[in-house]
DRENMI-262286 format. One record per residue: residue number from 1; x, y, z of N, C-alpha, C in turn. Coordinates in steps of 0.001 Angstrom, whole numbers, always signed. Layout:
<sites>
  pos      n_u      n_v      n_w     ca_u     ca_v     ca_w      c_u      c_v      c_w
  NUM        X        Y        Z        X        Y        Z        X        Y        Z
...
</sites>
This chain:
<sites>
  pos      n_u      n_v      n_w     ca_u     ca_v     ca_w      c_u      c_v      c_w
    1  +102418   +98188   +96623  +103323   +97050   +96458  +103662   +96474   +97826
    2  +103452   +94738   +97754  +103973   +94830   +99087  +105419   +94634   +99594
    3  +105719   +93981  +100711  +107210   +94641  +100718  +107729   +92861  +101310
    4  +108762   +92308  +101378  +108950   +91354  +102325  +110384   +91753  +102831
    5  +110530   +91549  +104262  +111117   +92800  +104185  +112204   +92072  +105511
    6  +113908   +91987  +105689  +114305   +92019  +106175  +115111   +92921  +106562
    7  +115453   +92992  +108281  +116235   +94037  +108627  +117937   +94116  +108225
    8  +118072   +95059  +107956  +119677   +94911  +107910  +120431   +95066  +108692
    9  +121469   +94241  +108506  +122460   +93668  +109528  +121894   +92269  +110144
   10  +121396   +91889  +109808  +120701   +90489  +109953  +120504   +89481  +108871
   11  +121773   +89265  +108237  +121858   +88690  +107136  +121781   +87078  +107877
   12  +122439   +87187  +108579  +123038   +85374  +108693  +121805   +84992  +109030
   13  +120862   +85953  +109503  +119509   +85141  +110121  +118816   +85060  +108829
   14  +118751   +85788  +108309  +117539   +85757  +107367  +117918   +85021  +105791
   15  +119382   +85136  +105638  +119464   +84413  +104349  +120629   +83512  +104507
   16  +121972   +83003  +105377  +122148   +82591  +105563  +123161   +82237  +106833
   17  +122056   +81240  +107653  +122912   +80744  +108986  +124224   +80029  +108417
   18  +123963   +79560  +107428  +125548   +78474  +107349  +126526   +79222  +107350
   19  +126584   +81425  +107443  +127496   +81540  +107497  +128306   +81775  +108929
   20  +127262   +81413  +109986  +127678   +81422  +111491  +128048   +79962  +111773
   21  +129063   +79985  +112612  +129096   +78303  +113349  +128414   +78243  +114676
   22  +127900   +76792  +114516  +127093   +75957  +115299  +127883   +76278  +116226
   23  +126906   +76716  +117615  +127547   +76679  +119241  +128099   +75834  +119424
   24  +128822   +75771  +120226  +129638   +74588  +120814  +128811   +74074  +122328
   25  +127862   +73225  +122596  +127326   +73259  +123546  +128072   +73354  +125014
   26  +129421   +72783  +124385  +130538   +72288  +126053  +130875   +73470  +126263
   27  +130966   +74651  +125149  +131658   +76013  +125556  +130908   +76790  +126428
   28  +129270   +76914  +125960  +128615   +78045  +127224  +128231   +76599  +128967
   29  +128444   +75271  +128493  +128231   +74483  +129562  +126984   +74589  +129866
   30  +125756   +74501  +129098  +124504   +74600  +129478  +123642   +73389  +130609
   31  +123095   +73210  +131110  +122792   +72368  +132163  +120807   +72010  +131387
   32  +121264   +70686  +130244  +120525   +70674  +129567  +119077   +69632  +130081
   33  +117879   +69666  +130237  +117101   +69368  +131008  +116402   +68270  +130151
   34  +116744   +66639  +130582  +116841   +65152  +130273  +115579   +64608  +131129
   35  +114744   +64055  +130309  +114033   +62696  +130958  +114064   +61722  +130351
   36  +114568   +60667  +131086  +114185   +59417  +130490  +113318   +58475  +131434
   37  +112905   +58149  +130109  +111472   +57076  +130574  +111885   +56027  +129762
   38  +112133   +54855  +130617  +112178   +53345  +130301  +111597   +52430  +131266
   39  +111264   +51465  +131055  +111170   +50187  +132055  +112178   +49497  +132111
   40  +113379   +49301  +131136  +114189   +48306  +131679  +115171   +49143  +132318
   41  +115200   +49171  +134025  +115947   +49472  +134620  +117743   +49605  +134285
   42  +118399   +48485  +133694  +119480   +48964  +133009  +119834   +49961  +132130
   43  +118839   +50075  +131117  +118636   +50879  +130198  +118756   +52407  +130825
   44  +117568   +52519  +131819  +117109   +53708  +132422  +118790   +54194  +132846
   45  +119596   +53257  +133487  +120757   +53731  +134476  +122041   +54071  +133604
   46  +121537   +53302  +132300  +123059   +53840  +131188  +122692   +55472  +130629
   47  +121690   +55243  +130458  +120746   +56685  +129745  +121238   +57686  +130593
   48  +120879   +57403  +131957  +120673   +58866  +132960  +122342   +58509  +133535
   49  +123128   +57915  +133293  +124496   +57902  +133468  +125508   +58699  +132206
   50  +125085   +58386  +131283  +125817   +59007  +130069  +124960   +60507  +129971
   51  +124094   +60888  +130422  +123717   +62629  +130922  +123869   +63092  +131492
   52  +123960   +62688  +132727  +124457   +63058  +133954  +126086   +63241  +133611
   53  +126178   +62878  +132882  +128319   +62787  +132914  +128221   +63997  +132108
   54  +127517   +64054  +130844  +127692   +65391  +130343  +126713   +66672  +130564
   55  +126594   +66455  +132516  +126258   +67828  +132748  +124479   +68188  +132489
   56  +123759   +67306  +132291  +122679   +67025  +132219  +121623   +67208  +133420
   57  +120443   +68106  +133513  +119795   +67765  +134651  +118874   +66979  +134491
   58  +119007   +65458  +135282  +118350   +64223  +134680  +116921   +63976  +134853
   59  +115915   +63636  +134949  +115014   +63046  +135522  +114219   +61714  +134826
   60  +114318   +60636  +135373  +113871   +59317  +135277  +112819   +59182  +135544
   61  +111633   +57859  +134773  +110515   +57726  +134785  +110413   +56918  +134450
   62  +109740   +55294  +135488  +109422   +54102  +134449  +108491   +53813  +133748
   63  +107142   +54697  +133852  +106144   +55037  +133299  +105226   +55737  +132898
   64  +104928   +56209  +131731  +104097   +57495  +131308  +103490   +57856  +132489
   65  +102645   +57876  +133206  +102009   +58409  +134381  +102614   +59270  +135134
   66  +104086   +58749  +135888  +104602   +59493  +136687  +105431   +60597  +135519
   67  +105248   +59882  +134283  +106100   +60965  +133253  +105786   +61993  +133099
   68  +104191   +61825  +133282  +103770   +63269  +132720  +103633   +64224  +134040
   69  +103774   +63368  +135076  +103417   +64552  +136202  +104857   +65642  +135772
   70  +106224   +64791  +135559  +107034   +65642  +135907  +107537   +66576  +134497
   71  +106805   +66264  +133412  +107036   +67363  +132196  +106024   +68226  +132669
   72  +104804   +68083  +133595  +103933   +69305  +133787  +104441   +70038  +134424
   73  +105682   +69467  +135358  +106234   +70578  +136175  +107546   +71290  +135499
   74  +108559   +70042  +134606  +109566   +70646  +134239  +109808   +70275  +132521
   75  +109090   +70807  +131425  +109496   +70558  +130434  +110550   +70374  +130047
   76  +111267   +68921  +129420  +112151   +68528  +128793  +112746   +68994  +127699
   77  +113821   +69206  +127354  +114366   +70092  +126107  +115025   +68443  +125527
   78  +115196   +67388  +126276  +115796   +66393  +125331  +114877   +65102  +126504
   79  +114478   +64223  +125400  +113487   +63075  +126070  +114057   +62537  +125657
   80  +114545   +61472  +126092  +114475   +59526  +125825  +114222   +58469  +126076
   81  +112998   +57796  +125467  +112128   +57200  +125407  +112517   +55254  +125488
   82  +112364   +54584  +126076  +112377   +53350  +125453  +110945   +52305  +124520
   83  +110882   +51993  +123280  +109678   +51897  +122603  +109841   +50310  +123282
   84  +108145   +50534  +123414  +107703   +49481  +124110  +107242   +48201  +123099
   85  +107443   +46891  +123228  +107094   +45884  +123062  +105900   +45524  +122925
   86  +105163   +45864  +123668  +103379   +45542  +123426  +102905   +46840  +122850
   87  +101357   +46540  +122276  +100881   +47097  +121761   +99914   +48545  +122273
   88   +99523   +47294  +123609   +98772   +48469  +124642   +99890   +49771  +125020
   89  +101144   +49421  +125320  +102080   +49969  +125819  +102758   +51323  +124976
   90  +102631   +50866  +123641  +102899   +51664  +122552  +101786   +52619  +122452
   91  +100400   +52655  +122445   +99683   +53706  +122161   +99689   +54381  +123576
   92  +100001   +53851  +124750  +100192   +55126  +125923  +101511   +55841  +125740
   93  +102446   +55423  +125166  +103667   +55793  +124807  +103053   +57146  +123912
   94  +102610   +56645  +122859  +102279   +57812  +121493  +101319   +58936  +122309
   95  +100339   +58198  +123174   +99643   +59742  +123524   +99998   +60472  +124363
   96  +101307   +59878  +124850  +102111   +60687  +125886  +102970   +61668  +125223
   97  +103633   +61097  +124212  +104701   +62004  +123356  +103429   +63153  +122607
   98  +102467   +62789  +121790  +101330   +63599  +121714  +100549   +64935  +122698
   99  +100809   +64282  +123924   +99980   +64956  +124951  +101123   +66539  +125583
  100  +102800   +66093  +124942  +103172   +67221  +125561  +103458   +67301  +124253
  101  +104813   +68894  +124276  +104811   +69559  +123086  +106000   +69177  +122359
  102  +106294   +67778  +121673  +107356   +66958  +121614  +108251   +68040  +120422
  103  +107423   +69031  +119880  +108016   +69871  +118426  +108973   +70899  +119493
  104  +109290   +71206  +120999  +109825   +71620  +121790  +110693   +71223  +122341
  105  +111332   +69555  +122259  +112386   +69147  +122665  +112724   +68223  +121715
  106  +113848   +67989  +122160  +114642   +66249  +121077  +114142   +65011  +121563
  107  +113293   +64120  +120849  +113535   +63165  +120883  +113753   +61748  +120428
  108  +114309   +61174  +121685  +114840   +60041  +121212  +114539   +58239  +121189
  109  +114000   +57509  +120758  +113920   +56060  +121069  +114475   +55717  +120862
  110  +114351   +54737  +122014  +115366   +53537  +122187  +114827   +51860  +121902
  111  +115189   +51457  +120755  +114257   +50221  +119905  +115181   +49250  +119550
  112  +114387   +48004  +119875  +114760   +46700  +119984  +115100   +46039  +118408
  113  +116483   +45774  +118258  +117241   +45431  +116826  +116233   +44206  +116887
  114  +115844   +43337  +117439  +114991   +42143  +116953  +113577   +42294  +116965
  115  +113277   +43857  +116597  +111922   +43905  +116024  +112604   +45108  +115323
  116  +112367   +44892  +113891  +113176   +46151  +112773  +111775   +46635  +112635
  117  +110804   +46773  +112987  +109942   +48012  +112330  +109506   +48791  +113288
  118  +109983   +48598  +114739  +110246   +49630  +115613  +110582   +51167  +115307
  119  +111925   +51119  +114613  +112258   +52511  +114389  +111605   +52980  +113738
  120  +110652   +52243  +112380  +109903   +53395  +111713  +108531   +53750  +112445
  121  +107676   +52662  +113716  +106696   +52957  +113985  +107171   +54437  +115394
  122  +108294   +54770  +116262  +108530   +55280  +116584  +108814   +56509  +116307
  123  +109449   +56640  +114902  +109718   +58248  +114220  +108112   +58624  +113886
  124  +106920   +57531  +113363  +105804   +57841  +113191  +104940   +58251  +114229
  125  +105349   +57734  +115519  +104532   +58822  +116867  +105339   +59767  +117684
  126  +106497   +60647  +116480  +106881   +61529  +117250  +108628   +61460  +117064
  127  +109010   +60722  +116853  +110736   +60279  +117698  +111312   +61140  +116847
  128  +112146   +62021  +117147  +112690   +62484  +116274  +114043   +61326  +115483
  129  +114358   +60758  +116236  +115253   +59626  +116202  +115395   +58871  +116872
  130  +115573   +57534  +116767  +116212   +56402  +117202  +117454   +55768  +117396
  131  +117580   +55061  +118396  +119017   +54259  +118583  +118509   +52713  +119353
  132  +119640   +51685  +118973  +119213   +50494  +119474  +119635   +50356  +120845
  133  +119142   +49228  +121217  +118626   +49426  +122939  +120589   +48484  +122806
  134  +120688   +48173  +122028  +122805   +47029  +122325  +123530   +48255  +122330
  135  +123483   +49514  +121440  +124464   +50522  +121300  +125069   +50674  +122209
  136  +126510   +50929  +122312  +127534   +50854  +123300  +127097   +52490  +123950
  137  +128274   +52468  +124993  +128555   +53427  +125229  +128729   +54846  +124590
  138  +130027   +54605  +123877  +130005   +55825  +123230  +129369   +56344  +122096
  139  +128534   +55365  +121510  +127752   +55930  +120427  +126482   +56367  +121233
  140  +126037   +56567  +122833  +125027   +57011  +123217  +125562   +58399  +123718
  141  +126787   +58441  +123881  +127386   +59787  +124239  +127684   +60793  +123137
  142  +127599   +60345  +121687  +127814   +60598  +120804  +126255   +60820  +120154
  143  +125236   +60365  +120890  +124191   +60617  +120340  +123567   +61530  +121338
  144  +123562   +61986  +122181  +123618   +63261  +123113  +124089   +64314  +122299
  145  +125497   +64094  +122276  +126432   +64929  +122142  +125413   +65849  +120929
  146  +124953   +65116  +119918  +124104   +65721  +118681  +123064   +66263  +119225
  147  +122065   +65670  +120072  +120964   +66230  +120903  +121443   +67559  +121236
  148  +122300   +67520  +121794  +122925   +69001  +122569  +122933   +70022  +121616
  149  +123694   +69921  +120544  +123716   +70692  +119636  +122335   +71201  +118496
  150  +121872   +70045  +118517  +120123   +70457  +117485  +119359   +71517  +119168
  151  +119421   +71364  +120618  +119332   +72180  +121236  +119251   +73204  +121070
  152  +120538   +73365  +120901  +121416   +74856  +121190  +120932   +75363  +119698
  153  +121122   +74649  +118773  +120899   +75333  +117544  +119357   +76289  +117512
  154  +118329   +75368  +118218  +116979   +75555  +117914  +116589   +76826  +119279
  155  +117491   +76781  +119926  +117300   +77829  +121297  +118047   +79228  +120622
  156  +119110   +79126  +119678  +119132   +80414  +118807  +118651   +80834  +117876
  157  +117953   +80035  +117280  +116858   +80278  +116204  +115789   +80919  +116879
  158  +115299   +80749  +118072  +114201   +81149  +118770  +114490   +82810  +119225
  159  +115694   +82741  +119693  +115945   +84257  +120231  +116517   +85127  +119209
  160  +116325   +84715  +117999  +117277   +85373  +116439  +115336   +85939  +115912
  161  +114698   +84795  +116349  +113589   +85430  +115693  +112700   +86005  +116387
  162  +112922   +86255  +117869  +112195   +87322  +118900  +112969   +88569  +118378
  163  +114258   +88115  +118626  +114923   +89943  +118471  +114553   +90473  +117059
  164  +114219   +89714  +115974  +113923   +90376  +114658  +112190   +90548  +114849
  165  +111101   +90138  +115517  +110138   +90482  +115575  +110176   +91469  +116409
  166  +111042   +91642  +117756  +111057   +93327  +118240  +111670   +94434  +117732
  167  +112770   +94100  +116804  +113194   +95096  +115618  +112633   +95241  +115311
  168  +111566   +94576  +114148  +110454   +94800  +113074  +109075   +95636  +113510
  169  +108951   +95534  +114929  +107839   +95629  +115464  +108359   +97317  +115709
  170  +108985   +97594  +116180  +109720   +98983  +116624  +109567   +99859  +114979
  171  +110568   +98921  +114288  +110235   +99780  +112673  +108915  +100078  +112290
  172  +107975   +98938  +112519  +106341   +99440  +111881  +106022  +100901  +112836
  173  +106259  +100860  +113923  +105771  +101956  +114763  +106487  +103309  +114133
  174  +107617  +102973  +113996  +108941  +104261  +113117  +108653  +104702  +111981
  175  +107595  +103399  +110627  +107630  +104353  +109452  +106007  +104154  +109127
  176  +105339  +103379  +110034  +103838  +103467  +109968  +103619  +102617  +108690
  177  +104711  +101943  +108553  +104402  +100507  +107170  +103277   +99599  +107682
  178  +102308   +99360  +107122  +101440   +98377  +107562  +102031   +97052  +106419
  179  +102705   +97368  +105467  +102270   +95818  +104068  +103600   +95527  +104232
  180  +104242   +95699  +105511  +105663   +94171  +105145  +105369   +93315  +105872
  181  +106073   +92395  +105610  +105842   +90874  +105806  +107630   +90696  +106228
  182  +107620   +89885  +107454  +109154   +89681  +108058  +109081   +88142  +107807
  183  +110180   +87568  +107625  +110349   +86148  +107661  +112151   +86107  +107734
  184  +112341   +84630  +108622  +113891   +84350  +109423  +114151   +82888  +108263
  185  +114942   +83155  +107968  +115020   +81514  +106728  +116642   +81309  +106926
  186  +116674   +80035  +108033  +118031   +79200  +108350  +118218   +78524  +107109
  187  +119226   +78290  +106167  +119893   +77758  +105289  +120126   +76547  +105378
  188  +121099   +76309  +106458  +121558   +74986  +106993  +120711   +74186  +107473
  189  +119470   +74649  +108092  +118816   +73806  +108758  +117575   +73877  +107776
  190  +117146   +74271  +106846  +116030   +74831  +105948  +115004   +74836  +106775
  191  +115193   +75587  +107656  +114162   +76355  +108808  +113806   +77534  +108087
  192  +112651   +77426  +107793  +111741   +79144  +107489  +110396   +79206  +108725
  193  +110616   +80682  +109495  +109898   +81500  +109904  +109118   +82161  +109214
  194  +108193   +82673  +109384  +107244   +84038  +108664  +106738   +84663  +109622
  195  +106028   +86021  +109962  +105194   +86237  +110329  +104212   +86788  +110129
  196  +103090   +87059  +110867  +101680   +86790  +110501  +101338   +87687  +109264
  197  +102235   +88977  +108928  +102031   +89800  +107666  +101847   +89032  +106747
  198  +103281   +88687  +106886  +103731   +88205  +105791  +102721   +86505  +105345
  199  +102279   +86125  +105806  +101138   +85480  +105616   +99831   +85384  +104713
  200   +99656   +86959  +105406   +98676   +87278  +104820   +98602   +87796  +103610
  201  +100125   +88720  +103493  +100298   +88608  +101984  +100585   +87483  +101194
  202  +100605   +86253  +101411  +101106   +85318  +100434   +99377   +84604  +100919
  203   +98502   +85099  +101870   +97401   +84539  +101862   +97133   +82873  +101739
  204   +98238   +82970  +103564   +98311   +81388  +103671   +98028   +81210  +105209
  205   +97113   +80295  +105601   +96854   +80132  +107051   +98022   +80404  +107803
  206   +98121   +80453  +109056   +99174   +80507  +110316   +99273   +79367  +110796
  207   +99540   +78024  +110373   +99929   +76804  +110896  +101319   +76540  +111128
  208  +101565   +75301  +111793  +102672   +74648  +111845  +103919   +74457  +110395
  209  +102205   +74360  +109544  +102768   +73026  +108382  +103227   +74368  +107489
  210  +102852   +75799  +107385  +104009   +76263  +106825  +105314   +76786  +107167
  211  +105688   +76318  +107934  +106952   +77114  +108224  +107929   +76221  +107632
  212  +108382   +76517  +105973  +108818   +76281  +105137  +108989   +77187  +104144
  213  +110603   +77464  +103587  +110402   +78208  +102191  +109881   +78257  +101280
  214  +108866   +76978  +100722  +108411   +76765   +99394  +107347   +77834   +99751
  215  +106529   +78309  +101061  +105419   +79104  +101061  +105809   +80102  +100683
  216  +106846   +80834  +100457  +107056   +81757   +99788  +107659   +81580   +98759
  217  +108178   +80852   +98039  +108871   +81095   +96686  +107619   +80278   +95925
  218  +107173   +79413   +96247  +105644   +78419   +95618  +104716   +80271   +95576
  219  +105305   +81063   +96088  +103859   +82232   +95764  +104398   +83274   +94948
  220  +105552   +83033   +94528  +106240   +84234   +93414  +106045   +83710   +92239
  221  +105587   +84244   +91637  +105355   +84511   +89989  +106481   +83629   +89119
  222  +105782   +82471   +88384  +106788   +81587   +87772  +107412   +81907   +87129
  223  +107584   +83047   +86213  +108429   +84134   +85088  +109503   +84270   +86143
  224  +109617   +84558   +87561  +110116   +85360   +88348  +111119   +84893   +89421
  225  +110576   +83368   +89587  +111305   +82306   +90836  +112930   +82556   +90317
  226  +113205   +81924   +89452  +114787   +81734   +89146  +115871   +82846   +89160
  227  +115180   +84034   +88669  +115722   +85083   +88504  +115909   +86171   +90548
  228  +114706   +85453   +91091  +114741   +85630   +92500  +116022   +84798   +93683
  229  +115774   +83350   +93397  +116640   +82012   +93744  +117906   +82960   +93316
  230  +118022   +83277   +92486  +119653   +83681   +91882  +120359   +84421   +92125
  231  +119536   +85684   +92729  +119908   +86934   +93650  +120150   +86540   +95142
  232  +118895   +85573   +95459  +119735   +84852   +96930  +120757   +84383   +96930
  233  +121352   +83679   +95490  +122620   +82920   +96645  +123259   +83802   +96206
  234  +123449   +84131   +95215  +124760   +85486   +95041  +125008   +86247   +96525
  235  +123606   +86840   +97324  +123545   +87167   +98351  +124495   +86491   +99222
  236  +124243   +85632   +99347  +124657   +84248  +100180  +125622   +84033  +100004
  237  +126330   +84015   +98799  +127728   +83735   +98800  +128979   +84984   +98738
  238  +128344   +86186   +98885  +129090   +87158   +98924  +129240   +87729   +97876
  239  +128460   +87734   +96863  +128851   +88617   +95615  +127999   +89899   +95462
  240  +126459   +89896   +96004  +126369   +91041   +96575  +126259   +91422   +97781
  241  +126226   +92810   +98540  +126562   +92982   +99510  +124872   +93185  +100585
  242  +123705   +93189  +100209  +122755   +93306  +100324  +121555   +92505   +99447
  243  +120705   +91857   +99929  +119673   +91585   +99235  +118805   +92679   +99154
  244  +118231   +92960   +97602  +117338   +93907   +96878  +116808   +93272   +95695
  245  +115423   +92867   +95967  +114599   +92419   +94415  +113723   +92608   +94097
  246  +112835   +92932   +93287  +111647   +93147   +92641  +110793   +91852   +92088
  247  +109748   +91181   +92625  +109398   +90513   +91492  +107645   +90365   +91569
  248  +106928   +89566   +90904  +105949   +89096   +90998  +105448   +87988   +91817
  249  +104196   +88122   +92185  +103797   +87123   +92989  +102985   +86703   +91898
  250  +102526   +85512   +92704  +101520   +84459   +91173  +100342   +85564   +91302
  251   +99632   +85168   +89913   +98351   +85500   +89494   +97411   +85105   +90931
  252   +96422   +86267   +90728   +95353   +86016   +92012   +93982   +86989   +91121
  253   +93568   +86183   +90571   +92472   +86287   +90044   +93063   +87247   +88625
  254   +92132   +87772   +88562   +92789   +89101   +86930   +93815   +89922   +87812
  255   +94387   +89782   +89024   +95290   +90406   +89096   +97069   +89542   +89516
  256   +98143   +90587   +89132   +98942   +90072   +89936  +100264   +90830   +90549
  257  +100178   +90597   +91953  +100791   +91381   +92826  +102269   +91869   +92945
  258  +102696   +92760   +93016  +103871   +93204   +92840  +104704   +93287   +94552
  259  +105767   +92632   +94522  +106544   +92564   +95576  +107640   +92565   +95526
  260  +108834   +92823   +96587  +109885   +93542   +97298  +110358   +93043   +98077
  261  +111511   +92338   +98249  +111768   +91340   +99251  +113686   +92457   +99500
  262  +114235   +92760  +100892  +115033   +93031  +101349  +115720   +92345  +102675
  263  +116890   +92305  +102345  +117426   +91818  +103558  +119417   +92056  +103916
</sites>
């Protein structure tokens, strides 16, 4: 049987973050690492003025070229972009956001209210979001302010799921389990982790594109989903004190697999 298998005492990671609160970025004062790349010089000086105020280590760029020298040297955890007007200008834009590892930092465009299909061609090469190039002041400090925090959020998700792959990794050595499968599933953010076991028991490539819950509940046995879903949130909401379930995975040929999910 196989097992899916979380550690205990690691509830909030694995079944639910919403019951921890979001860092406060101003509390640890992190010195969060900003480029912006614009051509219109005003733009560039409100951008790297409203980061710089909140503690930001800035770096400016009026054009992809010199942009990329300086993400080769100092990867950005928050970019902001101004979307360009021409066309030529826009596809060096996209293979720039393309060319580094944009799924590694926040970002942001900055798009012209008198062309409205800006914001959607911008979220389509990458942006994580947009803001208009008139927005005042404080709605750009206010749109940081969120940057900071999807940050901080995504920099503890990262070290929540190292320390549970060196837990997990320590346990396989401790009980000589080869068939569990570990996976980290944020609530609030419907962030699902897996790792590579656990993959292979649900016998799904190692891409990007699953790191999502449906890859595992899309592989439990349809008799079995609801009655599974139902034990999580009880989990989740405190009515039991541990996750423990039994169920089926889907049919896989004349057979079908029996699994164990703990946390």
């Amino acid at each position: 049987m196989n097992s899916l298998f979380g550690l205990p005492g690691r509830l909030v990671q694995l079944l639910g973050s919403s019951a921890a609160e979001t860092p406060d970025p101003a509390a640890s004062n992190p010195s969060f690492r900003t480029l912006v790349l614009a051509v219109d010089g005003s733009l560039r000086q409100r951008y790297t003025e409203a980061a710089t105020n909140r503690g930001h280590a800035v770096v400016t760029r009026a054009n992809t070229w010199t942009a990329r020298f300086a993400v080769s040297r100092r990867p950005p955890e928050i970019l902001v972009v101004e979307w360009p007007d021409e066309t030529g200008h826009r596809r060096a834009l996209t293979r720039f956001l393309h060319s580094i590892d944009i799924h590694h930092c926040i970002t942001l465009a900055i798009t012209d209210p008198a062309r409205p299909t800006d914001v959607a061609d911008a979220l389509a090469a990458g942006a994580g979001d947009a803001i208009p190039s008139t927005a005042p002041d404080e709605a750009i400090r206010t749109r940081l302010e969120v940057m900071e925090a999807q940050v901080v959020r995504r920099s503890s998700r990262t070290r929540a799921t190292n320390e549970l792959e060196t837990d997990y990794q320590r346990l396989l050595q401790a009980t000589g389990t080869e068939s569990d499968g570990l996976f980290d599933w944020d609530l609030e953010e419907g962030v699902f982790n897996a790792d590579r076991r656990l993959l292979g028991i649900l016998e799904i490539d190692n891409s990007d594109e699953v790191n999502h819950p449906r890859i595992w509940l899309d592989a439990v046995h349809p008799d079995d989903r609801q009655p599974l879903e139902s034990v999580i949130r009880a989990t989740r909401d405190g009515a039991l004190p541990l996750l423990e379930h039994h169920f089926r995975l889907a049919p896989n040929g004349d057979e079908t697999p029996k699994a164990m999910v703990r946390a």
